[in-house]
N, C-alpha and C positions, 0 to 999 in steps of 0.2 A: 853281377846280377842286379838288375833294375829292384829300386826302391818297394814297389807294387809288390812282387815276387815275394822279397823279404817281409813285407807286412800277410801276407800268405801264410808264411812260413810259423808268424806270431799268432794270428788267429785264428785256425782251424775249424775252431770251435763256436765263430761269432754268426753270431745271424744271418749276417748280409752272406757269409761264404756258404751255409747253410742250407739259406733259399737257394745262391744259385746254383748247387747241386740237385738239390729237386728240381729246378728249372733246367737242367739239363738232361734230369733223368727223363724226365715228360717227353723233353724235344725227342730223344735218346725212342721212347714208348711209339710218339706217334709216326715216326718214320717206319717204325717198324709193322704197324698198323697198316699203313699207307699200305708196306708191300703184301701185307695178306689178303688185303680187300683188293688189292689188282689181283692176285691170284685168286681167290676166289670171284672175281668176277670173269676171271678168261675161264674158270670152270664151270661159269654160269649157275654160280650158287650163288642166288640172291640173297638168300635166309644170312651166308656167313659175311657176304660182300656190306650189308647194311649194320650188320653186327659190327665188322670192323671198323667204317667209316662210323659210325658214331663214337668209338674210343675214338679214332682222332680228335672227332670234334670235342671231349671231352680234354683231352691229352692238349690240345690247345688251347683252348681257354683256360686253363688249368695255368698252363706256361703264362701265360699273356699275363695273368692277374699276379706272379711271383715276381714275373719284369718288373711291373708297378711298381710292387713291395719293394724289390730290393732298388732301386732306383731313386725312391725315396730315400730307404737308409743311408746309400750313400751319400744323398745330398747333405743329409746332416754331418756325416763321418767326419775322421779326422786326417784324410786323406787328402794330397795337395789337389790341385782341381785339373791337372794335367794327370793323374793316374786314377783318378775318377772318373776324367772322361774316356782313357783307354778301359777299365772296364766297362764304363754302360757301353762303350763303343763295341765290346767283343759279346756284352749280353744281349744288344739288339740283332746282332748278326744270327746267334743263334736261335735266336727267336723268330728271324726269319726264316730259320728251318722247318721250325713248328708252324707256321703260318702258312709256307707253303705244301707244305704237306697239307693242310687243312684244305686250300686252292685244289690240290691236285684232286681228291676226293669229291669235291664239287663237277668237276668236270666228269670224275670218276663215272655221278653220278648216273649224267644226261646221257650214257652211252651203251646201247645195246651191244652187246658182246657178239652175239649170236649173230649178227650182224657181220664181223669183222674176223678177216683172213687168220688163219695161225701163224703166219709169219711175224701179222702184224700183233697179232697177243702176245706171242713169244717176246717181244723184241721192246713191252711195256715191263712183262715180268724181269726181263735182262737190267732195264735200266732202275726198274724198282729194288732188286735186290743191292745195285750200285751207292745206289742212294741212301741205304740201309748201311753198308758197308764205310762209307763216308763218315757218315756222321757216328757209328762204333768207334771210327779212328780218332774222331774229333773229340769223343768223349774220354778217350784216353789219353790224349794230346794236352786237353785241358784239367784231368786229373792230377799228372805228372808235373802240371807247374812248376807248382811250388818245391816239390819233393828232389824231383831229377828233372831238371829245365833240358837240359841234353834230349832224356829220353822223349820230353815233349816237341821239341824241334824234329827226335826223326819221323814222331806221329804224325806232328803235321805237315812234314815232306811226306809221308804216306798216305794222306787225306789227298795230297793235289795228285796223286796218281790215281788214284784209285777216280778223283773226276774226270781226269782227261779220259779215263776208260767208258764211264760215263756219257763223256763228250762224243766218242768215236760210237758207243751204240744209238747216242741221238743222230747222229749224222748218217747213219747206214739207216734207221730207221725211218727217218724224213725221204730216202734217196729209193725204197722198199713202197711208202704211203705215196710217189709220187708216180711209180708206176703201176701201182696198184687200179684197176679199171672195171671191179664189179662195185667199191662203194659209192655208196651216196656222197653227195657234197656235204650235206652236213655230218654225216659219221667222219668223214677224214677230217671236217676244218677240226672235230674235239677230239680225235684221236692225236693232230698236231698238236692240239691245246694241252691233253694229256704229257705228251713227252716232254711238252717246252716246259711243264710247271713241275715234272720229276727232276729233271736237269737243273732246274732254276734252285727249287732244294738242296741236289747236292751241290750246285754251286757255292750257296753260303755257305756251304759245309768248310769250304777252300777260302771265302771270304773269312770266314771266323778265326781260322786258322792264321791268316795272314795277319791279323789281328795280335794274335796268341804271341807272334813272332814281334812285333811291335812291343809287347808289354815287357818279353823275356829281355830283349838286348836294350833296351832304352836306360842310358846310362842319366 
């Protein structure tokens, strides 16, 4: 068991592990946001689609500012600087989570729904609930650390399934938007913008992950 892991195991209760549970639970909040407001937006309820995209934006800056904090802490810490930099290395990951989710919701924003095929709503809502599902697994992955490193390794083998699933609905759904022939040019270039910045979230979900994998076997 890597060094990092056992000092996990010591401090449960310290600040820096603290925040980055709130910083995960946030990431954890706004992916989950992310997929209500694509849902409500393919049901063209603007009232609940604006409600939700504001918790992201909330849910992110929220995360952003806990990064800081705990970033600092560790700089002070008593950690070597090799398992320092694996963790801010695994808390900027996830905070790319947050940040693209806050991304995808901008684009969210620009896009009339009513506009745009059921194929092609369906196939936002498919990769937003994937998204959602990723980063559940991530936060499980990264719970388990310290406690059962094992069970965190099969989480995070189960983050990077669950993206390539992910992956295959981006690629059916770019192959759907490209033969699609009643939208507009700019509804499809932000509907592409949409899927590539879902996907690009649960991406780091698998980025984070591979991280997680890094800190557990690092002798």
């Amino acid at each position: 068991m890597s060094e990092l892991v056992k000092w996990f195991e010591k401090r449960r209760e310290s600040k820096a592990i603290s925040t980055m549970q709130r910083h995960l639970a946030l990431t954890v909040t706004a992916v989950e946001d992310l997929e209500r407001a694509i849902k409500a937006a393919v049901n063209l309820n603007d009232k609940e689609t604006r409600a939700a995209i504001d918790r992201v934006i909330s849910s992110e800056r929220e995360a952003d500012k806990l990064r800081r904090l705990v970033m600092t802490e560790l700089a002070g810490g008593e950690l070597p600087s090799t398992d320092r930099e694996d963790l801010m290395h695994l808390m900027k990951r996830v905070d790319m989570v947050a940040d693209w989710s806050r991304e995808s919701t901008r684009v969210l924003s620009a896009i009339s729904m009513k506009d745009v095929p059921e194929s092609l709503r369906d196939a936002a809502v498919k990769m937003a609930e994937g998204a959602r599902e990723c980063v559940t697994a991530l936060r499980r992955a990264i719970s388990r650390m310290a406690e059962k490193p094992e069970e965190a390794l099969q989480a995070a083998d189960e983050v990077e399934r669950l993206e390539e699933k992910v992956d295959d609905v981006f690629e059916k759904s770019r192959q759907l938007l490209g033969a699609e022939e009643k939208l507009t040019v700019g509804t499809a270039i932000l509907m592409n913008e949409l899927y590539e910045s879902v996907e690009t979230a649960a991406d780091w979900c698998e980025d984070a992950c591979d991280q997680l994998r890094v800190i557990i076997i690092r002798r």
